[in-house]
C-alpha positions in Angstrom: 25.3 -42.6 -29.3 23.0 -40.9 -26.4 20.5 -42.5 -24.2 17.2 -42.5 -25.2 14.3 -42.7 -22.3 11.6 -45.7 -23.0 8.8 -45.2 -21.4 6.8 -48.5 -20.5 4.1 -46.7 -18.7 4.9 -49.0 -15.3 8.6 -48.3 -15.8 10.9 -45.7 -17.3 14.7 -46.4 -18.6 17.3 -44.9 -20.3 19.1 -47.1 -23.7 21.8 -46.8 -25.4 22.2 -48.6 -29.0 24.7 -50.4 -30.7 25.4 -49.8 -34.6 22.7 -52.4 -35.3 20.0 -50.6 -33.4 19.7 -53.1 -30.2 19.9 -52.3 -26.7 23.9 -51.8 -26.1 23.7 -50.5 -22.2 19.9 -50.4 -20.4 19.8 -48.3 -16.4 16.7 -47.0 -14.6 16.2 -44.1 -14.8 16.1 -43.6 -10.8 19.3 -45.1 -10.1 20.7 -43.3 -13.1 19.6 -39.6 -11.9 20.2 -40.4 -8.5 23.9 -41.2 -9.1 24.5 -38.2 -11.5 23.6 -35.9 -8.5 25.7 -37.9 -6.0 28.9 -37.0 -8.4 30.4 -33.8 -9.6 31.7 -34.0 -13.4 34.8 -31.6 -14.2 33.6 -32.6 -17.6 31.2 -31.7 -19.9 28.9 -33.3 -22.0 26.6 -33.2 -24.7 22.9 -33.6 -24.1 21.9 -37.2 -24.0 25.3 -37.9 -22.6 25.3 -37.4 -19.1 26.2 -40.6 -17.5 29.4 -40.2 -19.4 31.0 -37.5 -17.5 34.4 -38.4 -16.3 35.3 -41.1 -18.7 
């Protein structure tokens, strides 16, 4: 399932949901970005997907 980006207004993150539609995984989405440009994926990924590159 990809991330989807909720958007607060004060505060933006990126969930991903389970089967049942609750939050499964929840990051911010500055910590998020920031770490997928400190690491170079061989792999690639579907949109959505990114935090999922060299799994």
């Amino acid at each position: 399932m990809p991330r989807e980006l909720i958007d607060t207004g004060t505060d933006k993150r990126f969930v991903r949901r389970d089967d049942k539609g609750q939050f499964k995984e929840v990051v911010d989405v500055g910590k998020s970005l920031s770490a997928d440009a400190r690491q170079k994926a061989k792999t690639k990924v579907k949109k959505g997907d990114g935090d999922r590159g060299d799994r």
